[in-house]
RODO-2510 file (C-alpha; in nm, 4 decimals, decimal comma):
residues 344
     n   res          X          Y          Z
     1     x    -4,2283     5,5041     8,0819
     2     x    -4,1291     5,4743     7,7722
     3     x    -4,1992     5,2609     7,4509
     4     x    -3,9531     4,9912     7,3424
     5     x    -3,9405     4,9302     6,9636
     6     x    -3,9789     4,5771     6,8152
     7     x    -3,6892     4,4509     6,7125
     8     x    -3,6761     4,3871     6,3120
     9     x    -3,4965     4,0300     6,1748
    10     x    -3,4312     3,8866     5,8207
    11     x    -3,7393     3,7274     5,8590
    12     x    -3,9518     4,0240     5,9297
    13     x    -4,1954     4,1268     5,6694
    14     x    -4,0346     4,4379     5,4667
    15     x    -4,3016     4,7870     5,4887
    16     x    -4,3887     4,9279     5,1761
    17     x    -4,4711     5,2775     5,0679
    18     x    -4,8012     5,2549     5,1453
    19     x    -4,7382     5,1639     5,4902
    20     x    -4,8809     4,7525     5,4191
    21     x    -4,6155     4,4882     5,4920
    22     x    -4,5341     4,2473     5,1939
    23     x    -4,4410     3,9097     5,1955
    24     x    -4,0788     3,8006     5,1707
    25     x    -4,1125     3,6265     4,9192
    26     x    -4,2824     3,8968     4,7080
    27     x    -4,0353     4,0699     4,4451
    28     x    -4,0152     4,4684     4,3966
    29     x    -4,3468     4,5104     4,1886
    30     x    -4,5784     4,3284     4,4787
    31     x    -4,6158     4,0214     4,2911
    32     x    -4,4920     3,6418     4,4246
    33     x    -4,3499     3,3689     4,2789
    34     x    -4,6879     3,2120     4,2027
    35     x    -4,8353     3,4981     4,0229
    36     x    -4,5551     3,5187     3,8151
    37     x    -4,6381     3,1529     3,7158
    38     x    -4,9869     3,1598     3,6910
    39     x    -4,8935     3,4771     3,4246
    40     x    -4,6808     3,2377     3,1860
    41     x    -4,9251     3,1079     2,9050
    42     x    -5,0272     2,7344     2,9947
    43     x    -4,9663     2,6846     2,6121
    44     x    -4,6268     2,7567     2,6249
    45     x    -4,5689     2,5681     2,9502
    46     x    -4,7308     2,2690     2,7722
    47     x    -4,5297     2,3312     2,4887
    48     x    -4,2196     2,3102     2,6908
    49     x    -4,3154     1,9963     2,8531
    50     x    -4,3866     1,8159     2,5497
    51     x    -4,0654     1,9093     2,3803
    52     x    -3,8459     1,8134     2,6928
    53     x    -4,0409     1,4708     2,6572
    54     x    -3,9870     1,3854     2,2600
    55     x    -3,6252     1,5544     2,3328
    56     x    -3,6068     1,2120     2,5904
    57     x    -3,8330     0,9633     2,4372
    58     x    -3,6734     0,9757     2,0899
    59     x    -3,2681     1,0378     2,0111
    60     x    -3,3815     1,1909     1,6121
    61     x    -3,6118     1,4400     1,8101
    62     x    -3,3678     1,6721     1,9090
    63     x    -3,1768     1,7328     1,5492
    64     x    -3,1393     2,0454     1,3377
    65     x    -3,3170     1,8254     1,0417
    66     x    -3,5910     1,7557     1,2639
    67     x    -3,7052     2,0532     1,4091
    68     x    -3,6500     2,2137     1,0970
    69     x    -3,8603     1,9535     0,9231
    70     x    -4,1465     2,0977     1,2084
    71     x    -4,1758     2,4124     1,0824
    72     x    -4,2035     2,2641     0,6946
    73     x    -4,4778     2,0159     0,7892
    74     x    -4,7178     2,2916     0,9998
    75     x    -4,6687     2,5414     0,7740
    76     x    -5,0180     2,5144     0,5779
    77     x    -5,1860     2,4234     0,8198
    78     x    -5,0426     2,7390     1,0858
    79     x    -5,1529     2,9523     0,7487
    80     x    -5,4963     2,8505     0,7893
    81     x    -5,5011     2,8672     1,1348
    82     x    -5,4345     3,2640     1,1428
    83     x    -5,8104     3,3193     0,9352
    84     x    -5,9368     3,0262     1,1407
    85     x    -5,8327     3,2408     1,4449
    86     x    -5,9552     3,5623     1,3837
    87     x    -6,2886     3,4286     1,2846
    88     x    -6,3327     3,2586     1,6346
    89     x    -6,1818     3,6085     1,8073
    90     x    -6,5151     3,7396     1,6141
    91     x    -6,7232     3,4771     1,7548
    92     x    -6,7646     3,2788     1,4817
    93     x    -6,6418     2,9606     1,3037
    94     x    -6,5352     2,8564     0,9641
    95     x    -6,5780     2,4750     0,9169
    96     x    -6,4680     2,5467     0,5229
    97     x    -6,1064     2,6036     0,5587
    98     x    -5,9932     2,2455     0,4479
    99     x    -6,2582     2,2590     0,1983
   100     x    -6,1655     2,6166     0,0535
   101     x    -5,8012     2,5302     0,0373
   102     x    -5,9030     2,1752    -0,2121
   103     x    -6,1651     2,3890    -0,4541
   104     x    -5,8987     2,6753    -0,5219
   105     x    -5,6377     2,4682    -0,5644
   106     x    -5,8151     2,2612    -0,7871
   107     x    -5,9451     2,5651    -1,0240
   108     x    -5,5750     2,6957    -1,0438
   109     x    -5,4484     2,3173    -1,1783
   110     x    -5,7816     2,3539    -1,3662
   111     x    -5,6728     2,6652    -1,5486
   112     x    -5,3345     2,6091    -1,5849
   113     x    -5,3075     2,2732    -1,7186
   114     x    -5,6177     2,1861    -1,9227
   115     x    -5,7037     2,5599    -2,0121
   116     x    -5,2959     2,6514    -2,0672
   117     x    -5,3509     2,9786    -1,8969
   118     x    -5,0537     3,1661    -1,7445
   119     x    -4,9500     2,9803    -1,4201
   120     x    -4,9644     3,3672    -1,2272
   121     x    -5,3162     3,4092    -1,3869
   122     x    -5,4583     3,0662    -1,2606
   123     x    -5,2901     3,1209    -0,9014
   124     x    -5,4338     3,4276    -0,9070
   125     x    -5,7605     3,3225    -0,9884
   126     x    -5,6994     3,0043    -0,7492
   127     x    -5,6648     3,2640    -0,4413
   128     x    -5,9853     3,4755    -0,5754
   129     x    -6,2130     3,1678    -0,5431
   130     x    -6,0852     3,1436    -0,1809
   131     x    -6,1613     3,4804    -0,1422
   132     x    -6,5080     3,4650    -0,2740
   133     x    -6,5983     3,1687    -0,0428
   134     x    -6,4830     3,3665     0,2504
   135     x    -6,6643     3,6217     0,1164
   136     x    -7,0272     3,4109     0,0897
   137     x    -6,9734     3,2936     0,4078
   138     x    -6,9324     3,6639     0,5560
   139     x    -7,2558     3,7196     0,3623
   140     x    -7,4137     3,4618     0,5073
   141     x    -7,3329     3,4507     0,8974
   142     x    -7,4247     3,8619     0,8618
   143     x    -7,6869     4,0106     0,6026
   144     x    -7,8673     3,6526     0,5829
   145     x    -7,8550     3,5824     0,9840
   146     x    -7,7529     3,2221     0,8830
   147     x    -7,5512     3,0350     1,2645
   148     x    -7,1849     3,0751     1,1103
   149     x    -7,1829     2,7039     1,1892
   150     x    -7,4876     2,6613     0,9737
   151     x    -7,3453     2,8646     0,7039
   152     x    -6,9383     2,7297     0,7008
   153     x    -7,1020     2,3548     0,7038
   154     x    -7,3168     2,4488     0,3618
   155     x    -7,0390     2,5541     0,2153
   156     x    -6,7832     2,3295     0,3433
   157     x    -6,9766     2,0612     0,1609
   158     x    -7,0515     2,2956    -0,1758
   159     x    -6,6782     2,3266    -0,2167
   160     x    -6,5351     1,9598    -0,1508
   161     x    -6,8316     1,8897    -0,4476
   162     x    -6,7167     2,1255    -0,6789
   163     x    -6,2840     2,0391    -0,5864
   164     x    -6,4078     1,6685    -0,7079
   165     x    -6,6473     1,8182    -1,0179
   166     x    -6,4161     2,0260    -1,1952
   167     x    -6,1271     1,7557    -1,2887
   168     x    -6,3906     1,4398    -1,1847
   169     x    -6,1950     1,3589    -0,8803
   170     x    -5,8633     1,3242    -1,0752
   171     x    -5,5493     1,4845    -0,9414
   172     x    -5,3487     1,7241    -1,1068
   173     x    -4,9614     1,7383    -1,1637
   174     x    -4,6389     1,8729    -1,3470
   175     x    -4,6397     2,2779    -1,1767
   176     x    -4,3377     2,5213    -1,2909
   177     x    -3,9828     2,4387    -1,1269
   178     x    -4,0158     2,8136    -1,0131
   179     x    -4,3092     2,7491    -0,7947
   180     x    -4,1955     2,3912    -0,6534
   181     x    -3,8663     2,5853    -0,5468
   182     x    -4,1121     2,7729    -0,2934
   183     x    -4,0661     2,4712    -0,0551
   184     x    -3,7359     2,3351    -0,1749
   185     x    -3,5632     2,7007    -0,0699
   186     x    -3,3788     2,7518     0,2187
   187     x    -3,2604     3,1112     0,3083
   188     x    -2,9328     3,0617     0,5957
   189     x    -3,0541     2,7022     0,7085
   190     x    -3,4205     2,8192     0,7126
   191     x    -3,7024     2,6533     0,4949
   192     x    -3,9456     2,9881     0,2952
   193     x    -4,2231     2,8447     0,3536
   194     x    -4,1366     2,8770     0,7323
   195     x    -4,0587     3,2326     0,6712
   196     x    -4,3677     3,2659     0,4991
   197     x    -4,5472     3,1102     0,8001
   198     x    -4,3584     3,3360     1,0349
   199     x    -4,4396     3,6775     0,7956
   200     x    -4,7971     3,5746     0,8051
   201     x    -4,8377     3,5908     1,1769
   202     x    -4,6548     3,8974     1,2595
   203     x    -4,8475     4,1155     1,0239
   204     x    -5,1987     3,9266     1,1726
   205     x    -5,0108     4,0091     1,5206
   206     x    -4,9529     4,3823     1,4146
   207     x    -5,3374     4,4343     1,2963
   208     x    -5,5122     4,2563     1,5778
   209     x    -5,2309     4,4675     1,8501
   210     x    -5,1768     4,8375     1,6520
   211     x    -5,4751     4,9097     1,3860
   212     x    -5,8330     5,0330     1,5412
   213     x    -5,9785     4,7551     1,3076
   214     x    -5,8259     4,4782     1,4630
   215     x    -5,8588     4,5580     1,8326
   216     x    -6,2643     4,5997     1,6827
   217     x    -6,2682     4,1759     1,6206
   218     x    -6,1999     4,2007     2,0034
   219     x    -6,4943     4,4215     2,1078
   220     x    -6,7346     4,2449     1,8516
   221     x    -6,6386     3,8911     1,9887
   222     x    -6,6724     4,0354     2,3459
   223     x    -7,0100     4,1502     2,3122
   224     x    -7,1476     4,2782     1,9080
   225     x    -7,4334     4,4437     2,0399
   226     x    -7,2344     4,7048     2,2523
   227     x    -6,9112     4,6801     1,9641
   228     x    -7,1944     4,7750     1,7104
   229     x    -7,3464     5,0844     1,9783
   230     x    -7,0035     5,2212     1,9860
   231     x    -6,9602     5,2834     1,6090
   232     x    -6,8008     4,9680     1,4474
   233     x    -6,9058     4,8465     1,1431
   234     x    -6,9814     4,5024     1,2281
   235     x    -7,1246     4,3755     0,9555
   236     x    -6,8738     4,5402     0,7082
   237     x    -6,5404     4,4190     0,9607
   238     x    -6,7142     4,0288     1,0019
   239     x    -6,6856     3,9844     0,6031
   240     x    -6,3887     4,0916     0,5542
   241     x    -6,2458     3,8538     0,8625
   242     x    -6,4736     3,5574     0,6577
   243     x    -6,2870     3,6915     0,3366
   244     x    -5,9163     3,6915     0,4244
   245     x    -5,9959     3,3624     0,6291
   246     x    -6,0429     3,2020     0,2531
   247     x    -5,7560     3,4172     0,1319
   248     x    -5,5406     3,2255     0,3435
   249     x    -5,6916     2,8933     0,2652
   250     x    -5,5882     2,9749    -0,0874
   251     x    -5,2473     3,0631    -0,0057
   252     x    -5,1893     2,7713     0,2388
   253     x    -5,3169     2,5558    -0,1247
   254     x    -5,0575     2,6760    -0,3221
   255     x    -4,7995     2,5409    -0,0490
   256     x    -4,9328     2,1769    -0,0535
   257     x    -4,9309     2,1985    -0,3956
   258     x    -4,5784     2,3135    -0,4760
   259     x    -4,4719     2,0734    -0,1549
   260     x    -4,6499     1,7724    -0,2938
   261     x    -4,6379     1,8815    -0,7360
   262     x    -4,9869     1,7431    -0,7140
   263     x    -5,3360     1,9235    -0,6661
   264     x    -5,5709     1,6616    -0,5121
   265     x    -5,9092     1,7149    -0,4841
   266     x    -5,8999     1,6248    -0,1233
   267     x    -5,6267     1,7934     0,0130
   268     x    -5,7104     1,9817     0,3015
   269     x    -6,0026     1,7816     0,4129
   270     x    -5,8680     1,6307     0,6998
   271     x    -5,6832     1,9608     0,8444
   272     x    -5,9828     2,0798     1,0070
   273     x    -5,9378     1,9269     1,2975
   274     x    -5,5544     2,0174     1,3477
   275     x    -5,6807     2,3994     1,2138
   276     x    -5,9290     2,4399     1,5401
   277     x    -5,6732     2,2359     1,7530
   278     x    -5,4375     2,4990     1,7095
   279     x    -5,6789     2,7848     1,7690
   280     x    -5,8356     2,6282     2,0784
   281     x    -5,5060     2,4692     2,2111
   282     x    -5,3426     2,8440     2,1608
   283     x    -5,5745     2,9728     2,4314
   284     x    -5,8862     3,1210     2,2390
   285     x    -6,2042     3,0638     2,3652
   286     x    -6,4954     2,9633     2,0922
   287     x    -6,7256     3,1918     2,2700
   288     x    -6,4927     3,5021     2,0828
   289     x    -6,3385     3,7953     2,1704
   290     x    -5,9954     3,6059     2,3171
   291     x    -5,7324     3,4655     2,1769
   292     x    -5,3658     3,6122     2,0193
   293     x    -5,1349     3,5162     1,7578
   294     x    -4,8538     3,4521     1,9284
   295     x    -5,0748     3,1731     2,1645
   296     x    -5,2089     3,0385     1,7902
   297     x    -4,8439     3,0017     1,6888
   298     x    -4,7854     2,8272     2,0014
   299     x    -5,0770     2,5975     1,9498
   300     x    -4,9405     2,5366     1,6512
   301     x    -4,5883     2,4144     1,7723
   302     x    -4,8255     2,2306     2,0096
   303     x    -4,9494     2,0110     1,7417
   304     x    -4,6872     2,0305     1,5100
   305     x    -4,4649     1,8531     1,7879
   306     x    -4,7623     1,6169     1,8888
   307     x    -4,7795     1,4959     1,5212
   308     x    -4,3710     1,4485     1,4671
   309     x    -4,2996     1,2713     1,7915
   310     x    -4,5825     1,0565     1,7756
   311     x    -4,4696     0,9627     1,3637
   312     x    -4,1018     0,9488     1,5766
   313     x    -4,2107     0,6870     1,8010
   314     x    -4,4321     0,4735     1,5564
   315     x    -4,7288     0,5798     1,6703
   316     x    -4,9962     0,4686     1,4969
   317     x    -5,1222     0,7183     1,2671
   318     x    -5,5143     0,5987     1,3643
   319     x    -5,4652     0,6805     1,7296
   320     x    -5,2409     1,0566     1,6347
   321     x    -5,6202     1,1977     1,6371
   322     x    -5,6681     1,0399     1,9723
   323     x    -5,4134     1,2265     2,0936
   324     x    -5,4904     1,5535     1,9316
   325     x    -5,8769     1,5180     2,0233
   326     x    -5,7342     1,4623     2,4318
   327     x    -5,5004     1,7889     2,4189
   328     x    -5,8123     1,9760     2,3336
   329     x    -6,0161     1,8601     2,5796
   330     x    -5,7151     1,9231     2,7957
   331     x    -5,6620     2,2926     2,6484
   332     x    -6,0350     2,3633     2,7278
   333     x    -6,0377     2,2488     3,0802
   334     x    -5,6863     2,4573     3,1729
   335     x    -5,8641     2,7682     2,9899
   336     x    -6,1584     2,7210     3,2076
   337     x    -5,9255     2,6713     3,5387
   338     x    -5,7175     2,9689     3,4153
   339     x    -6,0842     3,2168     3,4221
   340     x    -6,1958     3,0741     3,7494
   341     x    -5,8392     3,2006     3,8698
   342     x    -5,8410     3,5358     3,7253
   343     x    -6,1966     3,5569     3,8170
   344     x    -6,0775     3,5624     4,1776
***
């Protein structure tokens, strides 16, 4: 007698080449609606969430001016943040950023106004002493096995003493028109020191994606032992991380300064914490060998957004760190959800 076949309906499971049945609801690559959520960056879903809420909570929020105004306000701070970044892709830390960017800035004014040297020479020289710090503390968290916390906190504190020393806590001001224009310029609507920003992070992007050398801060965060097995120069790569970390201290300097005409001693002091917010709230993990730039740039917005809706609103500026200190705890624990999930 024969066999009568089942009869197929809309609601039938569809058979797939490999002779398994998918779900309905599964699109043509195998994967459902929730896996394509779950693979959206909880950064940029936070992101979006926050922004929709300023856009209602405050009418000025959602204005040309404003957002522009954003990008002006984050921009030293998103500078630092790329060195602050790849150090923690490395494993490592660098508590001396805020500190770095005050010292150089202050031995530029230094030069420039009470030694009269040319303003190029004295930036120049202002981005070299950034560049050296980064450089000791390379030297220190590698050849002299010194904790890179250990080592960033010595000279975190060595270079807020010498940013105060070397004009006895005085500020300096008066800076060429040329260089003040370098946050007064806007190219079609844009501010430069937003392109500047934006240049910054697709060449970090490019090295940590394309070169050999930056896919190696990857394996050496990851595990160092094995990185260090398989050829890389640890040691050698780990400096000069630690070394354009302080570069870009330097740099982020000279845009405060020509912002603000004025080279305090203590500028940068209190970015530290909105520097590692950014890194941590832009999904890398402090344990190393995670994290991207485009999630840094997003942790960045993050803030950046955090910080202007809050001023928006008349928050007070004592409890904005409140609020910075909870999104990181938050960042931490969604990190930590988001490896259990891709653990299973």
């Amino acid at each position: 007698m024969p066999k009568t076949e089942p009869k197929t309906t809309g609601d039938t499971a569809a058979t797939t080449g490999s002779g398994t049945s998918a779900p309905a609801h599964q699109g043509p690559s195998g994967r459902n609606f929730g896996d394509m959520v779950r693979s959206v960056p909880g950064p940029l879903i936070g992101l979006v969430v926050i922004f929709v809420a300023m856009s209602f909570l405050s009418p000025f929020f959602l204005t040309v001016r404003n957002l522009v105004n954003i990008i002006s306000q984050v921009s030293d701070i998103g500078i630092m943040a790329v060195g602050a970044a790849m150090v923690i892709i490395i494993g490592g830390i660098d508590l001396s950023v805020g500190s770095t960017l005050a010292f150089s800035i202050m031995t530029m004014a230094w030069l420039y106004k009470i030694h009269t040297w040319p303003f190029l020479v004295a930036v120049l020289v202002g981005i070299l002493v950034g560049a050296v710090i980064g450089l000791i503390n390379g030297l220190l968290s590698t050849y002299a096995r010194i904790q890179p916390f250990v080592a960033t906190l010595a000279t975190m504190s060595a270079a807020a003493g010498l940013a105060l020393f070397i004009t006895n806590g005085n500020p300096v001001t008066g800076f060429p028109e040329a260089f003040l224009s370098l946050t007064s310029t806007y190219i079609l609507g844009f501010p430069l020191e937003g392109i500047i920003l934006v240049a910054v992070y697709l060449i970090a992007a490019f090295w940590l994606r394309f070169r050999p050398s930056g896919r190696a801060l990857y394996a050496i965060g990851g595990n160092e032992e094995v990185a260090r097995l398989s050829g890389i120069n640890v040691r050698g790569l780990k400096v000069r991380v630690y070394v354009t970390a302080g570069i870009l201290a330097a740099v982020a300097g000279l845009i405060v300064v020509s912002r603000l005409d004025s080279a305090a001693p203590t500028a940068g002091t209190a970015d530290l914490l909105n520097v590692i917010a950014v890194v941590v709230i832009g999904g890398a993990s402090l344990a190393g060998g995670s994290g991207t730039m485009f999630g840094t740039f997003v942790g960045l917005l993050i803030i950046g957004t955090l910080n202007n809706g809050m001023s928006l609103l008349n928050v007070s500026p004592n409890l904005q760190p409140v609020v910075i200190g909870i999104a990181i705890i938050v960042a931490v624990l969604l990190d930590r959800g988001g490896m259990k999930s891709r653990a299973r």
